[in-house]
N, C-alpha and C positions, 0 to 999 in steps of 0.2 A: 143315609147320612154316612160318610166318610168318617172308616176308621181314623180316631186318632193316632196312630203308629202309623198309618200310612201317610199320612200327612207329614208327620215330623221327619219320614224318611224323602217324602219328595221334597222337603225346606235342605237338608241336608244334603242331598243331589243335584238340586242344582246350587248350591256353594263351591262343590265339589267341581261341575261343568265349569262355573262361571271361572275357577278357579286354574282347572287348565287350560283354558282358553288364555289367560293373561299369562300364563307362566309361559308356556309354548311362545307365544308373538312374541313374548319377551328376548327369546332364544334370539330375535333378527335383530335386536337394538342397537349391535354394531353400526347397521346400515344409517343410524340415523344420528350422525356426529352432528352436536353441537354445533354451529356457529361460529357461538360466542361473543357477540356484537348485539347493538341493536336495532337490529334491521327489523321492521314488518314481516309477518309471514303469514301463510294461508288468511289470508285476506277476502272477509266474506260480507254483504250487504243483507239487511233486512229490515223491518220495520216494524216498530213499537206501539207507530200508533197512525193519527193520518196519512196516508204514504202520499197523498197531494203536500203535504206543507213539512216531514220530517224525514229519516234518512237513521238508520244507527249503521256505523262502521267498527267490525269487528275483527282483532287480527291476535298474533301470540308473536312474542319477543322469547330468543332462548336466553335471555338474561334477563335482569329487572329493568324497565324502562319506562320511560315519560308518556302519558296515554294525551296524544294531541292530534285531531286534523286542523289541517289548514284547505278552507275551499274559497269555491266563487264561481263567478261567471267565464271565467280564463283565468291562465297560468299563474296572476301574479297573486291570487289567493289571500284578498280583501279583508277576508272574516277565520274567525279559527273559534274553534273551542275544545273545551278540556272535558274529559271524560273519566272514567273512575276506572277502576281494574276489578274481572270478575273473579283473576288469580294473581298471584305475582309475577305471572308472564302471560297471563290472558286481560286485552286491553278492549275498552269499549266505548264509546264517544255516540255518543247521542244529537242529531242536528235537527233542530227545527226552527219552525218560521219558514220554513223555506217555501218560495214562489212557487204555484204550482204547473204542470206540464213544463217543467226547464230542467236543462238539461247547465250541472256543476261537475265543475273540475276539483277534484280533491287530491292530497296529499296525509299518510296518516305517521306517526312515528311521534320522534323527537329531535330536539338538536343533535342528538347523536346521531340517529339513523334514521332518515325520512324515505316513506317508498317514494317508486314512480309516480309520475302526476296519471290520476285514473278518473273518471268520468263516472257517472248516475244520472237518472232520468225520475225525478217527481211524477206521481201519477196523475193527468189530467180531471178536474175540476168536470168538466160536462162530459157527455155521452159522447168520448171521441171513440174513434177506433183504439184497440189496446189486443195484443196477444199475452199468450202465457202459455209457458211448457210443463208439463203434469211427467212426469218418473217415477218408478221408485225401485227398491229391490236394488241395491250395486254391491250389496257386503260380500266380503272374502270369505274364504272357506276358515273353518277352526287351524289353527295355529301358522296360517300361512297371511304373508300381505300381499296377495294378488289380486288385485285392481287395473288386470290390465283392461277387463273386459268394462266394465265404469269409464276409463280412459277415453276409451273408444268412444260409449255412446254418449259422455259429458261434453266429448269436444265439437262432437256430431251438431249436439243440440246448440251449443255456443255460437255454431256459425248462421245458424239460424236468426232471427230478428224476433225480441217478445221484451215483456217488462218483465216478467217476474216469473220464478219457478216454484210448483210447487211439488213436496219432493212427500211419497207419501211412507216411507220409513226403510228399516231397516237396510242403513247406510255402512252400518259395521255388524260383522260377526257378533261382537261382544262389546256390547257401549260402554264398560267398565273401562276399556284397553288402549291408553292414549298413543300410541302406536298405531293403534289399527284408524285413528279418528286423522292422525298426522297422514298416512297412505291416504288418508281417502281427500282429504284437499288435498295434496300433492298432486292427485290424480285429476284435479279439473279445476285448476287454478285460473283457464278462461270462461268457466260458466260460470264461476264463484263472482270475478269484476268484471261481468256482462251488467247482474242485475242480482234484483233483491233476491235471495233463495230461502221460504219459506219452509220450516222443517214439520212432518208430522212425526209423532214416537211411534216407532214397528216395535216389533215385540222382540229384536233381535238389540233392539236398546238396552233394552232390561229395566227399565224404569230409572237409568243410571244420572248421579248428577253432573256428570261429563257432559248428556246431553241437552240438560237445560242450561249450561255454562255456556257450551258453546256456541248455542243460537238465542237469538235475542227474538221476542216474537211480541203480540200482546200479548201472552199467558202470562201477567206478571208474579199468579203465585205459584208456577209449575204444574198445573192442573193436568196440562195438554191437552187443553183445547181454547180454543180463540177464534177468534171472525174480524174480517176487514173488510172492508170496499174500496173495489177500484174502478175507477170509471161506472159503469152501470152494470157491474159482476159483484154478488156477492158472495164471500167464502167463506165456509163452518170450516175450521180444522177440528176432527174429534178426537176422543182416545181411546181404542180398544183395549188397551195395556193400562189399565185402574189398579192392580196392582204386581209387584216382582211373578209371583206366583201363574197371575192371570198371564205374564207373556212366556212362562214355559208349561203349560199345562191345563190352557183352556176350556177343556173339555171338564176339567176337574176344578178348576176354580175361574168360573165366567167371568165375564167382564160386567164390570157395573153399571148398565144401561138402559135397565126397565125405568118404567114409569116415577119412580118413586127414587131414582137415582137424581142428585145433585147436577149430573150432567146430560140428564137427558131434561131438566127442568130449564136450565140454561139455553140448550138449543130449541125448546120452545119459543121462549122468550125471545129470543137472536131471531130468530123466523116469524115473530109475530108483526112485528113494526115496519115491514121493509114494503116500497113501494112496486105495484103490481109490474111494473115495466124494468124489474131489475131481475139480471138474469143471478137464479139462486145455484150454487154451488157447493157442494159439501164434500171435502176429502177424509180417510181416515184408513189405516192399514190394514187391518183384519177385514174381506169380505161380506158382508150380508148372505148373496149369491153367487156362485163362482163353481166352473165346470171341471176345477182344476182335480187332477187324481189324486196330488200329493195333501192336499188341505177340504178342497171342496167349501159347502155354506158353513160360514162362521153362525149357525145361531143363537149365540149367545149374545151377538151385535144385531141380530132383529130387529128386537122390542123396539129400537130409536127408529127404524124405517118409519114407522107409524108416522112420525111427525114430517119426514118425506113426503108421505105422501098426503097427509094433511094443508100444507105450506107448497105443495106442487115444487120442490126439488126439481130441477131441469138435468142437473147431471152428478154423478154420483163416481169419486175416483178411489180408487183401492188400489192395494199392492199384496201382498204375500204371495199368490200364486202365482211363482215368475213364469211372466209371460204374456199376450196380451188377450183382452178380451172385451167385446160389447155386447151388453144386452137390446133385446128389444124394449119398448115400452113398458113398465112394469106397476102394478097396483096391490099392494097386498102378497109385494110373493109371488103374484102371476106376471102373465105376460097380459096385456091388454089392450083392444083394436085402437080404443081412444089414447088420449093425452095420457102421457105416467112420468114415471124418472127413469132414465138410463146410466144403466152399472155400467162403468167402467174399468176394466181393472188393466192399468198400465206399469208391467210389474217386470221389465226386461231390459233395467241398467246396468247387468253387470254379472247379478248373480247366477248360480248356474242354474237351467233353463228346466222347467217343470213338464210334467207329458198333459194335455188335457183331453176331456171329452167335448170334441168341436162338436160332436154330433145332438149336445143338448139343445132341445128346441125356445128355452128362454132366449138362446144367443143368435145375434145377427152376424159375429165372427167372432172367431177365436184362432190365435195362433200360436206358438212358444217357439218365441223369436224375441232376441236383442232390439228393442227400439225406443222412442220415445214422441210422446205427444204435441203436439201446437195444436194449441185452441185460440181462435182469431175471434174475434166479436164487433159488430160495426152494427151500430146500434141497434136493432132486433131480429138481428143475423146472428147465428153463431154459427161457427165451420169448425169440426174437430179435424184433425189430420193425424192418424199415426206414421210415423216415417222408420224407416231401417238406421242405422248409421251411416248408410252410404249417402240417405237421402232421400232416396225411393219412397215413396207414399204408396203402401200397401192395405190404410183401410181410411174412408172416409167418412164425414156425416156431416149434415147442414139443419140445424135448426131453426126456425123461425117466430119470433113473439107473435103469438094471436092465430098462429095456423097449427 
C-alpha cells in the first residue's frame, strides 16, 4: 500500500509540472495575436453519432460569435442550422438527417464572418469500400510550440484519400495549455477539412476539459471511450487515462480496466452484438504490448485484452511509444500460429522518436520513424499500409475475413 505522504507529494508534483508547462508556452503568446473579427478558425469535423446520416462541425471565433452552418448539395447551401457554443468562442453545430454516402458543401460562421465553402463525405450505408488513417503521438516538447514535425506528417496524410482519422492521443504536451491545442490545428489545418478526425485521450492530455471541448465524439459524458460504425469497421475508442494521476504515474496509480471496471463492462457489451462479418477495431493510447525502451507493456491496460480476444479483435492501434510497430498474431499475451489480434502501435506524428527493441520476437516489425497509417477495407479485405511522410510504404499487411 502506498504511503500516504507519498501520494500527497506526487498530487502536488504534478500541479507543479502541469503548472510550468502552461506558464512556459505562455512565454510564446505574443505569436498568437488576436484577430479580432469573426472569422472561423481551426475548423475540425467529427461525429456524434450515425456518421452515415449526421456530421458535427466544430470551429473557435477570437471574439464572440453566431454558431451557424449553412450546407447542401453545391454552393448555394439550401439548409442551415444553428448550433450551441461549448465556450464563448468555441462553436459547434450538429447536422443530421443527412443522406447517406453524399458528399455536402458547407459554410460555417455568421453574418459577420463566414468561412470558405468546404466539403464532407457521409459514411456509406452498405459494405462499400471506405479507408481511414490511424496516428498519433504529435505533441511538443514542455514549454516550447514546435509542431513542425506534426506539420509534416498531418499534411503527408491529407494528401492521401480515406474518410476519417483516428488519432490515438497525446496531441499536446499539456491538454491544459490552449496555446499548445491553437499550434496543433494551426499545424494541420488540411487534415482537419479532409474528414472527420476522431480523437482518443493520451495521457499527455491530462484528463483536461480542454480536451473534451474541443472534440465532439459519442462520449456524451466525457468518459473517453465510445464506438461507431462505418461501413463494415467497427471501432472501440478506449481510455487508459481513468484518472489525472493515472496519465502521470501509471505504474503507481493503474488505470481502471479490470473486470469489475465500468469500462471494461461497456466494451464487453459494445463487442457482444456485432455481426460476425464486421471487421472489429479497437484504438486506445497506452499499449498493452509494446517493444518500446522508453515505455514498454502498459500492464495495467491488460485485463481489457481479455475481451480482445474473447470478441476476436482483428486489430488493435496504440500510440505512446513514438514510433511504429506490428505485432504478430496474439492470444493471451503470446504470439499464436492461429487467428489472434494484431497490436499496432502507430505512434510517429510529430513527437520526438523513441529507441525500441525490433529484436522482440512478438513483433513482425518495428521501426522509430516519423509516419502514419492508411487502413483500406473492401469488403472482407483489409490492407494496412504504414507510409513515411514522403510517401513511401515502409510496412504492409493484408487481412482477410474467413482466412
Amino acid at each position: 500500500m502506498m504511503n500516504r505522504k507519498i501520494k500527497i507529494f506526487l498530487c502536488f508534483a504534478s500541479v507543479i509540472v502541469l503548472s510550468l508547462s502552461i506558464a512556459s508556452a505562455y512565454e510564446n503568446a505574443a505569436s498568437f495575436k488576436s484577430i479580432g473579427d469573426n472569422m472561423p478558425d481551426n475548423i475540425h469535423l467529427s461525429f456524434k453519432s450515425d456518421p452515415s446520416a449526421s456530421m458535427t462541425i466544430v470551429w473557435d471565433t477570437s471574439i464572440p460569435a453566431g454558431s451557424f452552418v449553412q450546407y447542401g448539395m453545391d454552393q448555394h447551401y439550401k439548409m442551415a442550422a444553428k448550433g450551441g457554443k461549448r465556450s464563448s468562442l468555441l462553436h459547434e453545430v450538429d447536422l443530421i438527417g443527412l443522406e447517406s454516402n453524399t458528399t455536402y458543401h458547407y459554410r460555417c460562421g455568421s453574418e459577420d464572418g463566414w468561412s470558405q465553402d468546404h466539403t464532407f463525405k457521409t459514411a456509406p450505408l452498405e459494405d462499400d469500400n471506405i479507408s481511414f488513417i490511424v496516428m498519433g503521438d504529435s505533441r511538443n516538447d514542455l514549454g516550447k510550440l514546435n509542431f513542425d514535425g506534426w506539420k509534416r506528417v498531418a499534411d503527408a496524410a491529407a494528401s492521401d484519400d480515406f474518410d476519417f482519422t483516428l488519432f490515438s492521443g497525446d496531441m499536446v504536451f499539456c491538454g491544459f495549455n490552449p496555446l499548445e491545442w491553437k499550434a496543433f490545428f494551426d499545424s494541420a489545418t488540411m487534415l482537419m477539412l479532409k474528414a472527420p478526425f476522431m480523437a482518443v485521450l493520451g495521457n499527455h492530455e491530462f484528463c483536461s476539459p480542454l480536451y473534451f471541448t474541443l472534440f465532439a465524439t459519442p462520449d456524451a459524458k466525457n468518459k473517453g471511450w465510445y464506438s461507431f460504425n462505418y461501413g463494415n469497421v467497427h471501432v472501440a475508442v478506449l481510455n487508459t487515462e481513468t484518472s489525472l494521476l493515472t496519465s502521470i504515474k501509471p505504474n503507481l496509480f493503474p488505470a481502471d480496466m479490470g473486470p469489475d471496471s465500468e469500462q471494461y463492462r461497456w466494451l464487453e457489451d459494445d463487442l457482444s452484438n456485432l455481426p460476425d462479418d464486421m471487421w472489429k477495431v479497437v484504438v486506445l493510447h497506452r499499449p498493452p504490448y509494446s517493444c518500446g525502451k522508453a515505455h514498454g507493456d502498459q500492464t495495467d491496460v491488460q485485463p481489457i485484452t481479455e475481451l480482445f480476444d474473447e470478441h476476436n479483435v482483428d486489430l488493435v492501434f496504440c500510440g505512446h511509444d513514438h514510433g511504429y510497430q506490428r505485432s504478430k498474431p496474439m492470444v493471451d499475451g503470446k504470439v499464436t500460429e492461429g487467428k489472434g489480434t494484431i497490436y499496432v502501435i502507430s505512434a510517429g506524428a510529430g513527437a520526438p522518436l523513441y529507441p525500441l527493441n525490433e529484436g522482440d520476437e512478438r513483433l513482425s516489425y518495428a521501426k522509430s520513424c516519423y509516419h502514419y497509417t492508411l487502413v483500406e477495407v473492401d469488403g472482407n479485405v483489409l490492407t494496412l499500409r504504414a507510409k513515411y511522410p514522403d510517401g513511401e510504404v515502409f510496412d504492409s499487411l493484408t487481412l482477410k475475413r474467413g482466412s
